[in-house]
N, C-alpha and C positions, 0 to 999 in steps of 0.2 A: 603093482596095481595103481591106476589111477583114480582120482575124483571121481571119475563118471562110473569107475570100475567100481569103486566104493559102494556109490549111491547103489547099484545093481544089485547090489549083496544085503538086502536089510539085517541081516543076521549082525554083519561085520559091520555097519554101521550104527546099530544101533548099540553094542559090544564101543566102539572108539565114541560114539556120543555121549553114552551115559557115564563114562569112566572121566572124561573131559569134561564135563559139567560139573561132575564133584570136584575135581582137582581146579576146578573155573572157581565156586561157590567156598573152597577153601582159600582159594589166591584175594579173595573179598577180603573175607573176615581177616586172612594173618596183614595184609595191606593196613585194614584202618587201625589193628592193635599194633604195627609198627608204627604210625602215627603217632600214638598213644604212649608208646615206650620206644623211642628209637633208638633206644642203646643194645636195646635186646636183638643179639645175635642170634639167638635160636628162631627168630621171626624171616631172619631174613636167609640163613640156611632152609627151613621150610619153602618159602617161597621159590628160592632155586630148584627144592628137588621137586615142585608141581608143576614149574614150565618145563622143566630139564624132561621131568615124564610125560609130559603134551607133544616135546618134540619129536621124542624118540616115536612115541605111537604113531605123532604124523607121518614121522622118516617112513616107517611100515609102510604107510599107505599112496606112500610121494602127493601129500600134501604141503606143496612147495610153499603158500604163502603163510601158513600156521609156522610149518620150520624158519621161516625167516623174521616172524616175530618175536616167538619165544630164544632164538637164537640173539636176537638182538637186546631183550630184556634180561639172559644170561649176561652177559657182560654189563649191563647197569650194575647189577646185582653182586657180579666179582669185583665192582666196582666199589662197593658197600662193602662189603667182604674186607676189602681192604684198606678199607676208612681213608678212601679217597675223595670222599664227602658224604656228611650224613643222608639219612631218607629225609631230606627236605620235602614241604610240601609237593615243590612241580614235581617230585621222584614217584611221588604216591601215586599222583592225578596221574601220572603217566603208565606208572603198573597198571591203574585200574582199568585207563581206555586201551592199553593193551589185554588185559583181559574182558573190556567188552567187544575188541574186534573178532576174539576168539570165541565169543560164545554167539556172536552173529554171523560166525562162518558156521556154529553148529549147528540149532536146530532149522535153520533155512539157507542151505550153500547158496542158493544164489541173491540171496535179500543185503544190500548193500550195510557194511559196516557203518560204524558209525564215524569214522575214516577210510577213505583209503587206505592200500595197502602200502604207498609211497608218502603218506602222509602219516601215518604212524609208525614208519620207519622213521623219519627225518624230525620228528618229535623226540622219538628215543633220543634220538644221537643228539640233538637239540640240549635233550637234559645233561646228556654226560659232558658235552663240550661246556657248560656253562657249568660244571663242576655241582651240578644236582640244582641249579637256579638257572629261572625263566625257560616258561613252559613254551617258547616258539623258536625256532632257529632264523639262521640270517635270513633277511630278507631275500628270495629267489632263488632260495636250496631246496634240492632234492636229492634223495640218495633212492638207488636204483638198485635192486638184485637180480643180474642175471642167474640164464641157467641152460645147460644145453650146450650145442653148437650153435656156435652163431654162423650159422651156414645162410646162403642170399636169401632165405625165407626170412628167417631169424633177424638177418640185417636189414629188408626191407621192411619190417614190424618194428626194430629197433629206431629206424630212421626217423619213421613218425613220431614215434613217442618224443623222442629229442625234440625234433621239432613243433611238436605241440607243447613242449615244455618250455622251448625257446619263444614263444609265442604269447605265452601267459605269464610272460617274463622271469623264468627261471634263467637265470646266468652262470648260478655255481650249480655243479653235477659233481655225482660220487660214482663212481660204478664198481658195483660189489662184484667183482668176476672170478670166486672161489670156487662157485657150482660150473664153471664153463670150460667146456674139455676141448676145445676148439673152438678155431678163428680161421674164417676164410680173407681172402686179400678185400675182399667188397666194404668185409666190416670192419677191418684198417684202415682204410682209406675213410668210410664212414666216420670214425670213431679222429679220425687227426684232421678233418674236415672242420667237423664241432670243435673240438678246442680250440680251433686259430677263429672261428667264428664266435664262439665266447669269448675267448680273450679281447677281441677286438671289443668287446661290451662292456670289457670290466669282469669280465667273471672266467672260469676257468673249467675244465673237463679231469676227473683225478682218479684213477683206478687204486682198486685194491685187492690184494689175495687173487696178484694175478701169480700165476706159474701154469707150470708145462707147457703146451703146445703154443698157449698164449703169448708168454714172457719168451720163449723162444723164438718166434716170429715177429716181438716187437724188438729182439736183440737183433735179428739179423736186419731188417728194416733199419733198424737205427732208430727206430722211434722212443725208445727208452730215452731219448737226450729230447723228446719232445714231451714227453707224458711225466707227471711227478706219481711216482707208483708208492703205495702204502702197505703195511703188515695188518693193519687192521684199520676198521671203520671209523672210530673214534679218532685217530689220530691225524686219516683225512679230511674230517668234517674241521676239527680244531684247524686245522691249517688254512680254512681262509680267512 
């Protein structure tokens, strides 16, 4: 089912709305009493399992941009877990405007967040590179999540984006390509285009959670000796 399939169904949307509002209006309240007591574990296990259960619901529905915040705020949080830095301040402010992106995807899907969708992604990862300090990332970073085949429609919607990002002076790109089950030669070429055009700026193009059809076709290309590929997000953002 998709978004518009969603919205179609008031039954099944109002059932995923009101279940995610409470589990939104709890992620408030354990937030500020993590503030308040940031040693307490049980605050920060709670808060995992309310995005953990926003994502699963949205997986349901393939509400792609919910799954990929609450997936990204899961890993701050295994991050806490593991006392890899405390709930500093920027950690808090940053659960919270990821839980207000998510409850302005709720009651009005098309009423614009109070971030974009690439903009509090690159905030998340912003906090975790800076070990839970400063709430902004490097200057002209963006992290990107595809999804799909990146087949010539895919790669011609892909191109702009780049290039509107190149343009607003983004120079460092991430691209999260874990959801992407395929690559045509258009979006190869696309994709090793931009990196030697970043690099010539100072900045770089860096994929992640590539594999199968992906990582296959950049082994036989040989592009694998062009591209720096990562296991996860956090460890490409740190790397510039």
């Amino acid at each position: 089912m998709h978004d518009e399939d969603l919205l179609a169904s008031p039954h099944l949307y109002e059932v995923f709305l009101h279940n995610t509002q409470e589990h939104l209006e709890r992620i408030e309240q354990q937030a500020l009493l993590l503030e308040q007591s940031p040693a307490d574990l049980s605050l920060i296990d709670a808060l995992f399992r309310s995005f953990h259960t926003i994502k699963g619901d949205a997986g349901t529905h393939e509400l792609a941009a919910v799954q990929q915040v609450t997936h990204s705020i899961e890993g701050l949080l295994e991050d806490l877990r593991s006392g890899k830095y405390p709930p500093s301040p920027p950690v808090i402010t940053v659960v919270l405007e990821a839980a207000d992106f998510l409850k302005a995807l709720g009651p009005a899907p098309h009423r614009p967040a109070r971030k974009p969708l690439p903009e509090i992604l690159t905030a998340i990862a912003a906090v975790r590179e800076h070990g839970g300090g400063q709430l902004q990332g490097r200057t002209g970073m963006t992290v990107l999540h595809l999804s799909g085949p990146l087949d010539l429609e895919a790669t011609d919607q892909l191109s702009r984006q780049l290039l509107q990002i190149r343009d607003q002076g983004g120079v460092r790109i991430v691209l999260d390509l874990q959801e992407v089950t395929s690559i045509c030669s258009t979006a190869l070429g696309c994709l090793a285009a931009t990196v030697l055009d970043l690099r010539k700026k100072g900045g770089d193009l860096k994929l992640v959670h590539v594999h199968g059809d992906v990582l296959l076709k950049l082994q036989i290309t040989k592009l694998t000796d062009v591209f720096q590929l990562f296991d996860d997000e956090y460890a490409a953002v740190k790397s510039f």
